[in-house]
Every structure is written in structure tokens, then in C-alpha cells.
N, CA, C and O atoms as CSV, one atom per row, in Angstrom:
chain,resi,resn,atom,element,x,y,z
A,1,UNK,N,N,46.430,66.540,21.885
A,1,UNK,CA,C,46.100,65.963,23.167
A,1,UNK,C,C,47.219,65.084,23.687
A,1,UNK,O,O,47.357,64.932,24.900
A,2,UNK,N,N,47.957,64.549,22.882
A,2,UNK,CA,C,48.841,63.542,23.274
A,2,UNK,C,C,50.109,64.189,24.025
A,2,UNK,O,O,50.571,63.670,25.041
A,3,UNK,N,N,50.610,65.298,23.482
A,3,UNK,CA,C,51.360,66.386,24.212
A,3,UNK,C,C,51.247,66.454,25.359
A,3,UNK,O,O,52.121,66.161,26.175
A,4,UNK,N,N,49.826,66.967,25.663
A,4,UNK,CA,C,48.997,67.598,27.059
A,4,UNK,C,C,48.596,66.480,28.182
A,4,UNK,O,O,48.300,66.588,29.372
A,5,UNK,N,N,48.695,65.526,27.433
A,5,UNK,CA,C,47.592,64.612,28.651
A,5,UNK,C,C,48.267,63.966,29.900
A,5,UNK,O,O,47.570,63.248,30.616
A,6,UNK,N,N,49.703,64.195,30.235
A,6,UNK,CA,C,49.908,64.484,31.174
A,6,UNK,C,C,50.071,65.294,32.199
A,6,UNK,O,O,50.653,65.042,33.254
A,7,UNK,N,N,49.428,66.505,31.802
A,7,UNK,CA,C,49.214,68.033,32.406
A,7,UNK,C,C,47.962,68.192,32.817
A,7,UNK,O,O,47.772,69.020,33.707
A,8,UNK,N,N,46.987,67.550,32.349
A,8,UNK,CA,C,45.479,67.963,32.106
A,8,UNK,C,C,44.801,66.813,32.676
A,8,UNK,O,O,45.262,65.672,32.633
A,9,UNK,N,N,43.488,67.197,33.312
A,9,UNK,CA,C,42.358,66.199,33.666
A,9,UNK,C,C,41.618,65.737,32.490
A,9,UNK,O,O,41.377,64.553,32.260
A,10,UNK,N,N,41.126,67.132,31.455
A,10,UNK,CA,C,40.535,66.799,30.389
A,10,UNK,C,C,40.698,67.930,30.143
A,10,UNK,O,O,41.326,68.822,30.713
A,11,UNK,N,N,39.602,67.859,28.497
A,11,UNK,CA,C,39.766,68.610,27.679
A,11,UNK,C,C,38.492,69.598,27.546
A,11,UNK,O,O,37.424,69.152,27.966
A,12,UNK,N,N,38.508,70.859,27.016
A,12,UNK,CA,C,37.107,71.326,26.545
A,12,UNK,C,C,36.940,71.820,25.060
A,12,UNK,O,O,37.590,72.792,24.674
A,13,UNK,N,N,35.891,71.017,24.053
A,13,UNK,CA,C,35.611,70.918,23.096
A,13,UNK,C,C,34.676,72.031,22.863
A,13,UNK,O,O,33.517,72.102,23.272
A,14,UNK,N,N,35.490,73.118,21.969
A,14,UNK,CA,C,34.050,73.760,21.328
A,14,UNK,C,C,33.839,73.056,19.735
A,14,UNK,O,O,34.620,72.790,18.821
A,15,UNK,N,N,32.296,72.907,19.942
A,15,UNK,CA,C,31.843,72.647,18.546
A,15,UNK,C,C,32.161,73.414,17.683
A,15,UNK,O,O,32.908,72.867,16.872
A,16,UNK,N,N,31.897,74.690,17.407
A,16,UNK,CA,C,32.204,75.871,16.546
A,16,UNK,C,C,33.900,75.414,15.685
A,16,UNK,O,O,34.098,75.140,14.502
A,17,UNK,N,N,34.690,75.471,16.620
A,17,UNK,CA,C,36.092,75.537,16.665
A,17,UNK,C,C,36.408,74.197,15.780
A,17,UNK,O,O,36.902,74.156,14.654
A,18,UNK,N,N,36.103,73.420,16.376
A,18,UNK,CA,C,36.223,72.072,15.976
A,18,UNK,C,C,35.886,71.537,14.315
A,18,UNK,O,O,35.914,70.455,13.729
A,19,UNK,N,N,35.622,72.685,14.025
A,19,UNK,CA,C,35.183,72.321,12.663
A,19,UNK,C,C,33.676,71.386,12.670
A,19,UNK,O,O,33.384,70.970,11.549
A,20,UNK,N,N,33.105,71.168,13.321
A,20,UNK,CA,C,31.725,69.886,13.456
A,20,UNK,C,C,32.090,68.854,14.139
A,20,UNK,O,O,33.175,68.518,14.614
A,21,UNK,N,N,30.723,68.233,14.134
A,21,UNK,CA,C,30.152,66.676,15.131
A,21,UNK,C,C,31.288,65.963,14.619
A,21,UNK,O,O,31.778,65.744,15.727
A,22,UNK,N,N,32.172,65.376,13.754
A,22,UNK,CA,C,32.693,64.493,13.209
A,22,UNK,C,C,34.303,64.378,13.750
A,22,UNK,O,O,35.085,63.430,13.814
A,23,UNK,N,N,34.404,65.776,14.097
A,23,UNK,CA,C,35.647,66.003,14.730
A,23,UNK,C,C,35.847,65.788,16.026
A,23,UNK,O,O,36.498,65.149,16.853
A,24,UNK,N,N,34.801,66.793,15.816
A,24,UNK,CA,C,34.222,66.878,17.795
A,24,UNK,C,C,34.130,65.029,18.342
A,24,UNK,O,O,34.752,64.539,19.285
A,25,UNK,N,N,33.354,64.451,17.589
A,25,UNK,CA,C,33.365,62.958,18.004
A,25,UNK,C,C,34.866,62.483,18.158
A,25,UNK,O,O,35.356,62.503,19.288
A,26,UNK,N,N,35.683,62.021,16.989
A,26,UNK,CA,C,36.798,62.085,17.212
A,26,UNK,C,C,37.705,62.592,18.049
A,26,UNK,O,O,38.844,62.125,18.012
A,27,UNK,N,N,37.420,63.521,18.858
A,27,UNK,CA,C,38.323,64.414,19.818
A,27,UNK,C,C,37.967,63.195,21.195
A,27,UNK,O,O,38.638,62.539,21.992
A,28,UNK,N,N,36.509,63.393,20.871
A,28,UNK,CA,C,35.891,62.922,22.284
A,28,UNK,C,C,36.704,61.411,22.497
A,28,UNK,O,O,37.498,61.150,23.400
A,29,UNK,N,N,36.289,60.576,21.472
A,29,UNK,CA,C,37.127,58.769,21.216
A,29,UNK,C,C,38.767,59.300,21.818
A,29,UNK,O,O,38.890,58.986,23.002
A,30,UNK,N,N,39.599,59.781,21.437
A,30,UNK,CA,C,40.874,60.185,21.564
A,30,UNK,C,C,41.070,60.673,23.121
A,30,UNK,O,O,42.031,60.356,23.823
A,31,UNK,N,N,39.949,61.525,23.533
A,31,UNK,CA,C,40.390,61.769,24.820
A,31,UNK,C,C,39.796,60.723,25.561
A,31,UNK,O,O,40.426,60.638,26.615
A,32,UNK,N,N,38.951,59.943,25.527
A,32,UNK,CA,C,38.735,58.644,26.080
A,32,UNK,C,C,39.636,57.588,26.220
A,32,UNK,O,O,39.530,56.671,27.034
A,33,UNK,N,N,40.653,57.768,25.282
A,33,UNK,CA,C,41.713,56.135,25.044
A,33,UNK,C,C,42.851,57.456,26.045
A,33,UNK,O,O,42.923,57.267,27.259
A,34,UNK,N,N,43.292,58.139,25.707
A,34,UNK,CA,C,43.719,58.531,26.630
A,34,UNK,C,C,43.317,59.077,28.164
A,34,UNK,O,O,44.013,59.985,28.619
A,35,UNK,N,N,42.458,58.668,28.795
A,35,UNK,CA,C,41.723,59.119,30.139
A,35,UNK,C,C,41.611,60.114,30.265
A,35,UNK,O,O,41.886,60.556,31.381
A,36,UNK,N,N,41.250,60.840,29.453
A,36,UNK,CA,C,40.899,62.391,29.980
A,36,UNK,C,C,39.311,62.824,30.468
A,36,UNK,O,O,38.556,61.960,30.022
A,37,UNK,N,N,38.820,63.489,30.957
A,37,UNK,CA,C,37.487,63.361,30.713
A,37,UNK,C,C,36.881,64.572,30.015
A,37,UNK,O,O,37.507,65.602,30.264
A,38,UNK,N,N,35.708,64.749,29.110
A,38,UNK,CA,C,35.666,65.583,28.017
A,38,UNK,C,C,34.074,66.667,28.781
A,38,UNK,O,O,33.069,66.309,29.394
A,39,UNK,N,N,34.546,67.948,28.353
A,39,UNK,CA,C,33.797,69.290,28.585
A,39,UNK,C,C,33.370,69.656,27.019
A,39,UNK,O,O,34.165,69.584,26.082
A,40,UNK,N,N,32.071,70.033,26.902
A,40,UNK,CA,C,31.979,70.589,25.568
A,40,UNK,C,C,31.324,72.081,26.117
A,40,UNK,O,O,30.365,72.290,26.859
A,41,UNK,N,N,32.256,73.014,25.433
A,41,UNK,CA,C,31.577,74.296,26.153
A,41,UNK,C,C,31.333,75.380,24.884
A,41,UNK,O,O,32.060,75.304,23.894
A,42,UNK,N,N,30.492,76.181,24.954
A,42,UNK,CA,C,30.625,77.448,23.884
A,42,UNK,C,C,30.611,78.562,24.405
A,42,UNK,O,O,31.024,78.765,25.547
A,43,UNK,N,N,30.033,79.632,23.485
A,43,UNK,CA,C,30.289,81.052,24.479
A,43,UNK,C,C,29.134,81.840,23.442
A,43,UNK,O,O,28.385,82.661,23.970
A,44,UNK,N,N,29.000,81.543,21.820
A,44,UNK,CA,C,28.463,82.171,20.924
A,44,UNK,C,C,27.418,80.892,20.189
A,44,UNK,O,O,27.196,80.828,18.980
A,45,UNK,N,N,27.068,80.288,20.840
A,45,UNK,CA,C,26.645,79.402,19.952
A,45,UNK,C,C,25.241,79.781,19.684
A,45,UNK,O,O,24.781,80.678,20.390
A,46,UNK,N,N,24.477,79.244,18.775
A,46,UNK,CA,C,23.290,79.760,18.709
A,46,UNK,C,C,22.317,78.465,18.722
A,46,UNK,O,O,22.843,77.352,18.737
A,47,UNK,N,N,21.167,78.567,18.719
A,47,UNK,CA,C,20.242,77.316,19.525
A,47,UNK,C,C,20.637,76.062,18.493
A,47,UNK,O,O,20.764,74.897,18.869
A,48,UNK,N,N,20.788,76.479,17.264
A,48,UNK,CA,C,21.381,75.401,16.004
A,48,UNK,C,C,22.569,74.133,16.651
A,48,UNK,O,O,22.622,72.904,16.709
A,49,UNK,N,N,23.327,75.185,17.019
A,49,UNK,CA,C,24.641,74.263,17.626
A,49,UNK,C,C,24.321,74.177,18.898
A,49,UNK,O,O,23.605,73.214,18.627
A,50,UNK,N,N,24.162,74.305,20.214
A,50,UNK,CA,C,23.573,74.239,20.868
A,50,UNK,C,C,22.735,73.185,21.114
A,50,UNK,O,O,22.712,72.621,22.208
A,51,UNK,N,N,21.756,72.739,19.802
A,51,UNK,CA,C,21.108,71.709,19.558
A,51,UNK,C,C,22.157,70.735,19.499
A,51,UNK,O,O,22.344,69.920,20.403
A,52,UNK,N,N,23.065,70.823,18.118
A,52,UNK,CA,C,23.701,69.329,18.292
A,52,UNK,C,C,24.740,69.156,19.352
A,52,UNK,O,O,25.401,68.119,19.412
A,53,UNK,N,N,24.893,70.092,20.147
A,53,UNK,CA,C,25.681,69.733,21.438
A,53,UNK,C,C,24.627,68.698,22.161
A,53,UNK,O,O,24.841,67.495,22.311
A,54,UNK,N,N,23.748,69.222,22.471
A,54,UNK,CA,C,22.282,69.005,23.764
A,54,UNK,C,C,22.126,67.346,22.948
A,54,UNK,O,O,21.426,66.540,23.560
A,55,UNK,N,N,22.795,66.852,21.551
A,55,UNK,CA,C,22.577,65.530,21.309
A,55,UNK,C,C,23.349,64.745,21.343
A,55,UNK,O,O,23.215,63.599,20.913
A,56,UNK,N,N,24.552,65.325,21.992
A,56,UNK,CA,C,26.140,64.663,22.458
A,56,UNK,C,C,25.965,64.186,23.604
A,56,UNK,O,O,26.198,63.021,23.927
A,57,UNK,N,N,25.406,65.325,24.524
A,57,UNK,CA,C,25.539,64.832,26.267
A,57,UNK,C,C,25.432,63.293,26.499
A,57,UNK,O,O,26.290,63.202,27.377
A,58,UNK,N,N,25.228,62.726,26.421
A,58,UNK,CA,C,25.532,61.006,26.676
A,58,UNK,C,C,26.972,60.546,26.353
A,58,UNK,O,O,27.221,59.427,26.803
A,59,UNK,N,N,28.144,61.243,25.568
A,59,UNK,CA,C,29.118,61.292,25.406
A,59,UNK,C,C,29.889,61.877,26.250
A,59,UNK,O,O,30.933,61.257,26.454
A,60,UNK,N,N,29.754,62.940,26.875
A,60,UNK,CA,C,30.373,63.827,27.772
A,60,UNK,C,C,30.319,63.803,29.061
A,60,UNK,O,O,29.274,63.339,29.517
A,61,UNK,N,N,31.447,64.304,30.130
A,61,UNK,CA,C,31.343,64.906,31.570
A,61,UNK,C,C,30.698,65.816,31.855
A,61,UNK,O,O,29.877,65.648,32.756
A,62,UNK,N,N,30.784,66.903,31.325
A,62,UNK,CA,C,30.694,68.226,31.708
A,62,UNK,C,C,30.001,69.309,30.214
A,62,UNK,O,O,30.649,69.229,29.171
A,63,UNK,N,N,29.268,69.847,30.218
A,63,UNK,CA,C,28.843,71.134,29.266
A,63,UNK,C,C,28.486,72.226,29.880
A,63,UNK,O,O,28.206,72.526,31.041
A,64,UNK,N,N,28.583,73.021,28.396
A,64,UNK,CA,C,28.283,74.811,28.903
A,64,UNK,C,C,27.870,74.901,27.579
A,64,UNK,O,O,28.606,74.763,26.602
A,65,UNK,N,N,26.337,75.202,27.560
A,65,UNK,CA,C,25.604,75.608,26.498
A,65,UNK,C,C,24.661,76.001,26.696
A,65,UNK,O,O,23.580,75.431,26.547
A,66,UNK,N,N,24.917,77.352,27.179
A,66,UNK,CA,C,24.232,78.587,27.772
A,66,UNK,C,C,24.391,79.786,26.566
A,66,UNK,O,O,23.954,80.915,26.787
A,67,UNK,N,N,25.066,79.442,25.246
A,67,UNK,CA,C,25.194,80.400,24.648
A,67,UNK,C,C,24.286,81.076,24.166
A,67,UNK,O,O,24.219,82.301,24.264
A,68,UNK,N,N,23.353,80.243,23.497
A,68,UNK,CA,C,21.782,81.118,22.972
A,68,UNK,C,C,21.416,82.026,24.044
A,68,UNK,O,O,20.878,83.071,23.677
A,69,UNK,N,N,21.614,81.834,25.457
A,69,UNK,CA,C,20.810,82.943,26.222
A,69,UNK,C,C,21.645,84.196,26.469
A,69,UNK,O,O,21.098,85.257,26.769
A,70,UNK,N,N,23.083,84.068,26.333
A,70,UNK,CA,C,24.100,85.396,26.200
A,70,UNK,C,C,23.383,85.998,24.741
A,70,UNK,O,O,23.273,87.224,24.752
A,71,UNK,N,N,22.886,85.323,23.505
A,71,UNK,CA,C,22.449,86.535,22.521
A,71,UNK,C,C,21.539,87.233,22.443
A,71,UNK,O,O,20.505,86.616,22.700
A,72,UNK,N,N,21.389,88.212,22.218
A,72,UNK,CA,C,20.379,89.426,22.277
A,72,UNK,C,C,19.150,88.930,21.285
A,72,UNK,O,O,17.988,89.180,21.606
A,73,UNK,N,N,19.501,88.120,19.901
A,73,UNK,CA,C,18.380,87.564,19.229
A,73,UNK,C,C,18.429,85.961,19.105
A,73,UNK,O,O,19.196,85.289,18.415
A,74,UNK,N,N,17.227,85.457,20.108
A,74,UNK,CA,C,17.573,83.778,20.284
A,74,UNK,C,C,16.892,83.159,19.521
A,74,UNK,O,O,17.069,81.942,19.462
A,75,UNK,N,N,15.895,83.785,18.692
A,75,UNK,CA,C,15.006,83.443,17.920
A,75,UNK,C,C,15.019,82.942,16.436
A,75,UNK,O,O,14.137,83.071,15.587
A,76,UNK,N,N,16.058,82.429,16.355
A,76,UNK,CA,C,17.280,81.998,14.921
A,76,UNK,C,C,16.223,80.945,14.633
A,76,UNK,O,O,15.475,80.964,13.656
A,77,UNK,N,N,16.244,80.063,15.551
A,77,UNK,CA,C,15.572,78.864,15.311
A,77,UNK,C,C,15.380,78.433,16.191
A,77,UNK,O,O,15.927,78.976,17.151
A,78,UNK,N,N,14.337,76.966,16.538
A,78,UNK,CA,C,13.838,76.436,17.351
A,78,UNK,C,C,14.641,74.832,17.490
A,78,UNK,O,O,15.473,74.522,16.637
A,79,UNK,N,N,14.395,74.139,18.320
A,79,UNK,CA,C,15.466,73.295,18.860
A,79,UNK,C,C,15.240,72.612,19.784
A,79,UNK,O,O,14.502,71.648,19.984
A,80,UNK,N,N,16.207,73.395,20.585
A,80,UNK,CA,C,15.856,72.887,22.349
A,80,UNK,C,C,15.601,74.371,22.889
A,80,UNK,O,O,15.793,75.432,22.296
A,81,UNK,N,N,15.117,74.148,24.171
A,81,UNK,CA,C,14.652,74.769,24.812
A,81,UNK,C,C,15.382,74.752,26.139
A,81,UNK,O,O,15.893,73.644,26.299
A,82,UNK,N,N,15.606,75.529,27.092
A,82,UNK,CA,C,15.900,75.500,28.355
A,82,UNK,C,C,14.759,75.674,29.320
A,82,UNK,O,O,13.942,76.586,29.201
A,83,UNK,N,N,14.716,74.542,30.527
A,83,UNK,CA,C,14.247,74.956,31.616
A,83,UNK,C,C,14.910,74.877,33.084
A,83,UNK,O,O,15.056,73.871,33.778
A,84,UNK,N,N,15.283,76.245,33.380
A,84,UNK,CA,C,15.718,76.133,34.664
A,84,UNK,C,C,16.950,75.145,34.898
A,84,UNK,O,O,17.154,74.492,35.921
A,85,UNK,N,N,17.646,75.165,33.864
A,85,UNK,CA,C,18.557,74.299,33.653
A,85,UNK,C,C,18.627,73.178,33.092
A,85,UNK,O,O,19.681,72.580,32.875
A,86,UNK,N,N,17.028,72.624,32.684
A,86,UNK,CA,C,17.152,71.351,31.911
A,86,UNK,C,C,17.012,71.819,30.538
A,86,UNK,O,O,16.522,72.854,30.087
A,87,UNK,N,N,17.598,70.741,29.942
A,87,UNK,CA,C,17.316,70.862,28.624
A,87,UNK,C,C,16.245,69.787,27.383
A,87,UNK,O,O,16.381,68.618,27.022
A,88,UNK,N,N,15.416,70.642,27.092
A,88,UNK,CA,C,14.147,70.146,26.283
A,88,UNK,C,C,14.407,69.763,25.084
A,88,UNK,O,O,14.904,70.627,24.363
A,89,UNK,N,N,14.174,68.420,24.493
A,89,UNK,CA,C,14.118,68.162,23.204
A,89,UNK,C,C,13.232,68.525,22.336
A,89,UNK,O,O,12.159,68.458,22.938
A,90,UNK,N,N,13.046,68.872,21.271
A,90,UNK,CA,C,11.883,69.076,20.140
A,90,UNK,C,C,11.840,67.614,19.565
A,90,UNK,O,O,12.918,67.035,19.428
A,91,UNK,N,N,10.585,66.925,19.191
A,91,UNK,CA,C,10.097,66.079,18.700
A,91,UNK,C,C,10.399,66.301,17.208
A,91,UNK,O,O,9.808,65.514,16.469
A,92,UNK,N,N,11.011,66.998,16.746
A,92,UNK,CA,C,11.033,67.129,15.585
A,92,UNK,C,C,12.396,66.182,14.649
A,92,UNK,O,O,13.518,66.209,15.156
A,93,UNK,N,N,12.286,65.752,13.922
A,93,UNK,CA,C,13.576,64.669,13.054
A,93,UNK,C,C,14.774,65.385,13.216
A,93,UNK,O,O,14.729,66.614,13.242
A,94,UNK,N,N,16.071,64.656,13.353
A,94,UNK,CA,C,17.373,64.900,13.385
A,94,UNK,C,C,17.287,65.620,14.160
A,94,UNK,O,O,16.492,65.365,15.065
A,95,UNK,N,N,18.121,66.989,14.210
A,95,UNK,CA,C,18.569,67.986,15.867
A,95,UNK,C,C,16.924,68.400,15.803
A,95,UNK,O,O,17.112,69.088,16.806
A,96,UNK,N,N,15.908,68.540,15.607
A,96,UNK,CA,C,15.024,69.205,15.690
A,96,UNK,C,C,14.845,70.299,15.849
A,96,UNK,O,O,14.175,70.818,16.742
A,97,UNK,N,N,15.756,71.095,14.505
A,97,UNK,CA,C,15.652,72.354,14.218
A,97,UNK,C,C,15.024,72.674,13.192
A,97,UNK,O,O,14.990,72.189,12.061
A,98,UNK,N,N,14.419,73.711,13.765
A,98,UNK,CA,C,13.251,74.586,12.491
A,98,UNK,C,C,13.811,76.103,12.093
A,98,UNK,O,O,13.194,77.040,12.598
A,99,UNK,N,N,14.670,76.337,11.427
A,99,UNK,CA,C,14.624,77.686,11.083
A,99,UNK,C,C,13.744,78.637,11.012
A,99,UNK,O,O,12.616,78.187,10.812
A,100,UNK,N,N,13.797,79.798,11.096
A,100,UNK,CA,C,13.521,80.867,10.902
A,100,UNK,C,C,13.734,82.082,9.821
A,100,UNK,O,O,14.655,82.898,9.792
A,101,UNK,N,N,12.771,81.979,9.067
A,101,UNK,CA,C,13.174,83.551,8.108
A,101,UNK,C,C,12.747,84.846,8.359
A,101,UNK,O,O,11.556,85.157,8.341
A,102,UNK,N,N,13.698,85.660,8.605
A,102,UNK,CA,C,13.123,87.270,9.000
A,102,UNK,C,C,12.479,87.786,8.115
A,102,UNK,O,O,13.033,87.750,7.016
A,103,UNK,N,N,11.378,88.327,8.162
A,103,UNK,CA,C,10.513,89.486,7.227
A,103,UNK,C,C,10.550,90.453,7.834
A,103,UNK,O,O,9.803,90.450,8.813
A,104,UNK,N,N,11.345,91.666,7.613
A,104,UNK,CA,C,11.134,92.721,8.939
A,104,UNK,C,C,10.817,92.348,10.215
A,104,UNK,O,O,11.926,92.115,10.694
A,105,UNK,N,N,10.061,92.157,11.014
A,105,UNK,CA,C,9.755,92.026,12.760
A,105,UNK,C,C,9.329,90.739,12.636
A,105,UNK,O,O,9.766,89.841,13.356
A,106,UNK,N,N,8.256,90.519,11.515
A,106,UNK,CA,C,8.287,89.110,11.653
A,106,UNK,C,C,8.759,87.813,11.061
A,106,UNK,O,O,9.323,87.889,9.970
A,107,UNK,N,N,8.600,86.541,11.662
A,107,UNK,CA,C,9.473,85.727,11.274
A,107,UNK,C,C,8.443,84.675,11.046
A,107,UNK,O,O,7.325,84.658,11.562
A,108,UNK,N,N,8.914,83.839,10.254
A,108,UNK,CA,C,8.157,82.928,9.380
A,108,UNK,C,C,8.881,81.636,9.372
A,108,UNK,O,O,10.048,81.521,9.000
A,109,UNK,N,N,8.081,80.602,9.831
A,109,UNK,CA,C,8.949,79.618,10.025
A,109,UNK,C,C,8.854,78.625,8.757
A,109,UNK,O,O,7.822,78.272,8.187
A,110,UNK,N,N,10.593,78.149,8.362
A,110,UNK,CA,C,10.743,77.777,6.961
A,110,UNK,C,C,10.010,76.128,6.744
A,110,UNK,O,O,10.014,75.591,5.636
């Protein structure tokens, strides 16, 4: 970033890429001391990550975490939810994810 940040408005953070939250945080602090303003975007993410993005937004400008609805099977696990563009928390502890185990068609929640 230190290279770039006179070229750039900001930056866009994928979680995936980033190796995790810990980095990803760190990126975010770094592009803050340097004024950038921070995008966290994905393309493949699945509702898991997705989730711990949807628990960043108070950190960020800008997101794109629309990835669970580009996959053909969204049903990995439970999380958040989308409505119409908002995004729903689960009451459930930490990201409030519940996995899923496949049994043939059906799925059984762990």
C-alpha cells in the first residue's frame, strides 16, 4: 500500500486472499493511517465468509458480498441472510454460522 497510495483513493480487500480477519484488519488500520478509504469485495465467497465480512461493515466504505448468490449451492450454511439488499444477522454466537452436512439431497444441520 505504501507504494500505491499516491495513485489510489483506496483499496479493495478480499477476505479469501488475504489470508483472514487478522490480516484483513491489519490492511484495513494501514489503509486508514494512510487515507485511503477501504472496499471489501468477493466474487466466490460462500455465506461462511460472507458472514465474517457482514461483521466488518462498521470498519469499511464500501462492500460487495453478493457472492453466496452467484453460487449455484448456497445452502453450505446459515449465517446471514439477504434482503433486498440488506443484510440479516443470525442470533446465533460468534459469525452465527451453522453448518451443514450433506446426506445425499438432504442436509442435516451440525
Amino acid at each position: 500500500m505504501d507504494k500505491c497510495k499516491d495513485h489510489f483513493h483506496g483499496i479493495n480487500i478480499k477476505l479469501t486472499k488475504c489470508s483472514g480477519i487478522t490480516p484483513l484488519l491489519r490492511m484495513i488500520e494501514r489503509a486508514r493511517d494512510l487515507g485511503l478509504s477501504v472496499m471489501i469485495g468477493c466474487m466466490n465467497e460462500s455465506t461462511v465468509g460472507s458472514a465474517a465480512v457482514a461483521h466488518l461493515l462498521p470498519f469499511i466504505d464500501y462492500v460487495d458480498m453478493d457472492g453466496p448468490l452467484l453460487l449455484t449451492r448456497r445452502t453450505l450454511a446459515t449465517g446471514i441472510q439477504y434482503d433486498y439488499g440488506k443484510i440479516m444477522y443470525s442470533d446465533a454466537p460468534g459469525l452465527g454460522i451453522s453448518l451443514y452436512r450433506f446426506v445425499s439431497e438432504v442436509s442435516v444441520v451440525l
